[in-house]
N, C-alpha and C positions, 0 to 999 in steps of 0.2 A: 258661369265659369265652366268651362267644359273640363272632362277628365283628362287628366294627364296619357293615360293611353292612347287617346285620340289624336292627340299632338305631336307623340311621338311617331306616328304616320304621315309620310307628307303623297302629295296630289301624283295617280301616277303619271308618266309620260302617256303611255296609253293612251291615256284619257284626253290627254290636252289636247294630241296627234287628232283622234278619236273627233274633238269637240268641233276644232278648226275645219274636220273635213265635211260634219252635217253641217257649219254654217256656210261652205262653198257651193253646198249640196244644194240647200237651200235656196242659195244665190243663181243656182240653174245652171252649174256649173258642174259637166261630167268627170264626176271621181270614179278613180277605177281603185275599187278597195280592194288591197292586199293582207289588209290587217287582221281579217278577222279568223276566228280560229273555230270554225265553225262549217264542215260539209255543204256546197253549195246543194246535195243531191235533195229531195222529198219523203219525208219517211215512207217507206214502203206500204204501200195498200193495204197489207194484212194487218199490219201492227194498228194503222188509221182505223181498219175495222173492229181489231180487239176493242179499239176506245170508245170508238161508237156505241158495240157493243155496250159498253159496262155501264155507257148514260143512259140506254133505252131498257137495260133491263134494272136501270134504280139503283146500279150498285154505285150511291154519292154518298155513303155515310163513311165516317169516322174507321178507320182499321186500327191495328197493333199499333201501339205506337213504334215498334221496330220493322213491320212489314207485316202486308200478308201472310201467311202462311203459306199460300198457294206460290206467292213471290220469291220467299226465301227459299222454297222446295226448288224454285227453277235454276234458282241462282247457284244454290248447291249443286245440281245435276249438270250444270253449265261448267263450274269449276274442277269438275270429277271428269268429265269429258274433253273439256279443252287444256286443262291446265294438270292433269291428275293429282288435283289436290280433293281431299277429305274434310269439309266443313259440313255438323250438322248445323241446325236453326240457329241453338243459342248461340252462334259463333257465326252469324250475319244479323245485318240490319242494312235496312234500307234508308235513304235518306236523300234528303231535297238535291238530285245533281252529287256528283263525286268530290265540288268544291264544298259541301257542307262535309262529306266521311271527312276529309281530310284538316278542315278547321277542328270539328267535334273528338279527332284522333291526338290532333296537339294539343287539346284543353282536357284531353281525359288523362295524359303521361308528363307535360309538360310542368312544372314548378316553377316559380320565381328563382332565376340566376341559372336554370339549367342550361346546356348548351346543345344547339339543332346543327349537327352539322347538314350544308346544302351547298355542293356543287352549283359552279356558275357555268355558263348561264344557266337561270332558273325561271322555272313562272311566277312572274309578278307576286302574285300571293304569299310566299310564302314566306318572307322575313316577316309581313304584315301580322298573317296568322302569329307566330313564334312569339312578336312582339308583342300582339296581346295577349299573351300567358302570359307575359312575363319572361319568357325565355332569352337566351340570346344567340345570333344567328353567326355560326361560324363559315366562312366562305372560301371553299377551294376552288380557285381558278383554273379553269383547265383550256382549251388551245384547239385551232385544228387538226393539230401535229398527230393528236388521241382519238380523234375525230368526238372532239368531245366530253370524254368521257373521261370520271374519275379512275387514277388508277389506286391499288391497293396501297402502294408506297405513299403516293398522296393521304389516302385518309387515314391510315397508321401516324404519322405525321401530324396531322390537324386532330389526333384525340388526349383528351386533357379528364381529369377524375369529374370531371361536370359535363361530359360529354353523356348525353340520351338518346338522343336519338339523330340518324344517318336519313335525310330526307331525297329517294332517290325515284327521280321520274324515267320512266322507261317502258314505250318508247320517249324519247324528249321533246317536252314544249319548253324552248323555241326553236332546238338545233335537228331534232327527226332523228337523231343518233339513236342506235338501239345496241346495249349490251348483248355480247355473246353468254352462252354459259360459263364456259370457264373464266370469263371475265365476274359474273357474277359471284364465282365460286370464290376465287381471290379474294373478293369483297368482305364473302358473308364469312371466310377465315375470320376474317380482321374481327369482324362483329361477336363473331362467337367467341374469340379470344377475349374480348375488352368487356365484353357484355354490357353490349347495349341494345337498343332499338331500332327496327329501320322501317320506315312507313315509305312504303312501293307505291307510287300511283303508276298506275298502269291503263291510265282510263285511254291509252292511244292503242292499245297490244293488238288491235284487228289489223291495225292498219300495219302493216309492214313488207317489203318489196323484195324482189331479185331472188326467194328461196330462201329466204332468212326464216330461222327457226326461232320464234320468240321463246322465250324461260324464264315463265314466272317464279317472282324470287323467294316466293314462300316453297314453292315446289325442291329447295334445293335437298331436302333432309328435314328429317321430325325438330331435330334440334334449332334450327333455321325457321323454321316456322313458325315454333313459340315465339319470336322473337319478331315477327312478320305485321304488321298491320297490312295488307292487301286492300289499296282503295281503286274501286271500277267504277262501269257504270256503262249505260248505254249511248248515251249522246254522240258521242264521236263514229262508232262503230255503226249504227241502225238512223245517222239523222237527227237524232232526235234532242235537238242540242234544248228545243223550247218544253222538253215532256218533262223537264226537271225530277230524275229519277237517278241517283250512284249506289254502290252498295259499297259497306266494308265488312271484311272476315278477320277476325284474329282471334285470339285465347277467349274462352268466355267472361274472364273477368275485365278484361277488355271492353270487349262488348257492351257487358252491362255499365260501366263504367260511361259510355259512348250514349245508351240508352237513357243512363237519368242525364245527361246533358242537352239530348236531343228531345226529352220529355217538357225540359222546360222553356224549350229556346222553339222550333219551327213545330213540332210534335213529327208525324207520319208525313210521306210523301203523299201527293195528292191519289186521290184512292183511284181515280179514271186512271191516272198515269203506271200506274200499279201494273192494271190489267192490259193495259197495253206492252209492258215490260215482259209481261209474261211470255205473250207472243214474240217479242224479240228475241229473245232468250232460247226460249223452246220452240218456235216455229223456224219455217226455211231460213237456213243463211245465205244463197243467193246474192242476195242485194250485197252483201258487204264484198263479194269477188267482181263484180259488178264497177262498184265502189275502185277496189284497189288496181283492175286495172286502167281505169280512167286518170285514176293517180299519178299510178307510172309513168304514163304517156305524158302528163302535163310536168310531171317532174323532170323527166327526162330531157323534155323542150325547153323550159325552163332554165334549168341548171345548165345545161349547154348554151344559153343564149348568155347566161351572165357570166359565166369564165370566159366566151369570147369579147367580153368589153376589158379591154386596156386601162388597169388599176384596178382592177377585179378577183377576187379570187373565191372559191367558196367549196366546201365540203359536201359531197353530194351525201345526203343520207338515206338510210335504209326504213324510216317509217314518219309517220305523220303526214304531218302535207304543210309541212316549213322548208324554206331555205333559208338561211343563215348568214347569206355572204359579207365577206368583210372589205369594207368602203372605208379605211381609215386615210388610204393614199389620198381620197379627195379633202381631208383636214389641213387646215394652215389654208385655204384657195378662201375664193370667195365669189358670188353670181352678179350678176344686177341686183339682184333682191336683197340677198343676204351673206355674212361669210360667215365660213363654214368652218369651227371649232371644234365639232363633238357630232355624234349621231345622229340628236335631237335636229340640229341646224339640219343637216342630213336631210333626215327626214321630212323637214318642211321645206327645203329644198324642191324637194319630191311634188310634195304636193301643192305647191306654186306654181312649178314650174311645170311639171308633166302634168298634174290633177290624177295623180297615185299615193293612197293611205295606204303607209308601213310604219311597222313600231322601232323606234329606235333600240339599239341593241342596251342602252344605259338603263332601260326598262327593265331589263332582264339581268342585269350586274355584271354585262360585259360590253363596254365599250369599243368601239372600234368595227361595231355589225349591225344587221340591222336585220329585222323578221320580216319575211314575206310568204305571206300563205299561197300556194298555189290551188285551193279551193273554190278554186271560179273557172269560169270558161275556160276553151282554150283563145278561143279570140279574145278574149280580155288578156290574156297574158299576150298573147301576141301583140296585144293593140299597146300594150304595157312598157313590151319591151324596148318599140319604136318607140314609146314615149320619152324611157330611162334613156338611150342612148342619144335620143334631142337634149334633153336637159343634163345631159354629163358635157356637153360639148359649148352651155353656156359658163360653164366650171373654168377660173383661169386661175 
């Protein structure tokens, strides 16, 4: 008999999207994957070499269970320079990838019956995580109109005496949407009036476009901060999506709090992956300008090719490497294959027809959209788009 925890998780869209297109794959069948949220580029040489490094000089034993020393010292000097925030040691830990800071952040604050507020759309994970504390997931809807984005009136609104914590990604996975400051200032008002919690993942913050100033939301004030779980990490920003390394900063009773969780569940990040962290961190940033303007460009092409298809519409944003657009106008139709109810249909749609893997937007707890990463070629998007505008036109 399995636990009732378990049950109350069901299968994501992702996944099913996800499964259908290795079995086409398999079949010999050219998919052109848009789904995945993951840097087509190679981690950069130097950081390859940190790693190298640390196997040939023997350093495979056991570290902190919260990080290196040498690791958290970067991570700290990284946050003091990019972000001008002030975290010593005891007030980092390292941990497998950003998706473990940010489960290990909800099991160390969270309680049976509390309430997570999280804006939609959101990434997959996070009602999942909420649910297995026991928490429960309050969901503000939010629209193009905002380009996304919760406003302050909204979550003054959705808070209740069981409200903990305000779960806010930024830049955004699935919509790319990046808060201003003063937007976030309005926020953290709210927060520090009501006095709760707000766990920032931030693991996209390299990435953002056009001049846009990111602001980290711990950075806003002493007071704002206490209050701040800050979850990063390297993956997105340096490639590195397989070196499984995130880090989070907050109060130290936090932290430790994070630490005997993470003692007893994956223990330290892998120690190679460590020292290559190191070099990400503290060595040339390069690659990540590299990175964003390859971005742009595929964004740019991109997002102009799908506003000009007829029943199309979509929000261009300022960071990530998502587009978002909303395909709701092709609901109620139906192909040869299949008709088309909801995003999911959508989406296999897609990939029947064109042989292009996207996540339906019901993945992410908004309906009526659908994710497309533009981290692939530009001939794949190109070859993409000729594809989406053949198969919108088997649509009746």
């Amino acid at each position: 008999m399995l636990a009732n925890r378990v049950k109350e998780i069901s299968e994501s869209p992702t996944m099913m999207v996800a499964a259908e297109a290795k079995k086409l794959k398999a079949e010999g069948v050219d998919i052109i994957d848009l789904s995945m949220g993951e840097a087509d580029f190679h981690t950069p040489n130097n950081i390859k070499a940190a790693g190298i490094n640390a196997i040939e000089e023997n350093k495979t034993r056991y570290t902190l269970n919260q990080g290196t020393i040498e690791l958290r010292t970067a991570i700290s000097a990284k946050l003091k320079r990019d972000n001008s925030l002030k975290y010593n040691l005891n007030e980092i830990i390292v941990s497998n990838g950003a998706k473990q800071g940010v489960y290990n952040s909800i099991f160390a604050l969270i309680n049976p019956g509390d309430e997570v507020i999280i804006p939609a759309p959101y990434w997959v994970s996070y009602p999942a995580m909420v649910s297995l504390a026991g928490g429960k997931s309050i969901f503000i809807h939010t629209d193009e109109s905002t380009g996304f984005k919760v406003t302050a009136e909204q979550l003054s609104k959705a808070i209740t005496l069981k409200t903990k914590m305000l779960l806010l990604c930024n830049p955004s996975n699935p919509t790319g949407s990046v808060y201003s400051k003063k937007e976030l200032e309005a926020l953290a008002e709210i927060v520090l009036k009501n006095n709760f919690y707000v766990l920032a993942d931030e693991i996209y913050e390299k990435l953002v476009y056009d001049d846009f100033k990111f602001t980290s939301f711990a950075s806003l004030g002493a007071e704002i901060k206490n209050r701040t779980i800050l979850v990063n990490g390297i993956s997105k920003s340096y490639a590195m999506t397989g070196w499984r390394v995130g880090y989070t900063a907050a109060p130290e009773y936090i932290i430790n709090a994070i630490n005997k969780i993470q003692s007893h569940t994956t223990s330290h990040a892998s120690t190679i992956s460590q020292y290559a962290a190191i070099e990400a961190v503290s060595g040339p940033q390069y690659v990540i300008n590299e990175m964003i303007d390859e971005f742009r460009k595929r964004r740019n092409f991109f997002h102009n090719e799908l506003i000009s298809i007829n029943g199309i519409t979509c929000y261009k944003p300022e960071g990530a490497f998502y587009l978002f657009p909303n395909i709701s106008r092709y609901f109620k139709t139906r192909s040869d294959v299949l008709k088309i109810d909801n995003s999911f249909d959508f989406a296999m749609h897609l990939l029947y027809e064109a042989h292009i893997a996207a996540v339906p937007g019901s993945a992410f707890g908004s309906e009526g959209f659908l994710r497309m990463s533009y981290s692939t070629s530009m001939e794949n998007l190109q070859e993409a788009i000729y594809r989406l505008k053949n198969a919108l036109e088997k649509i009746h």
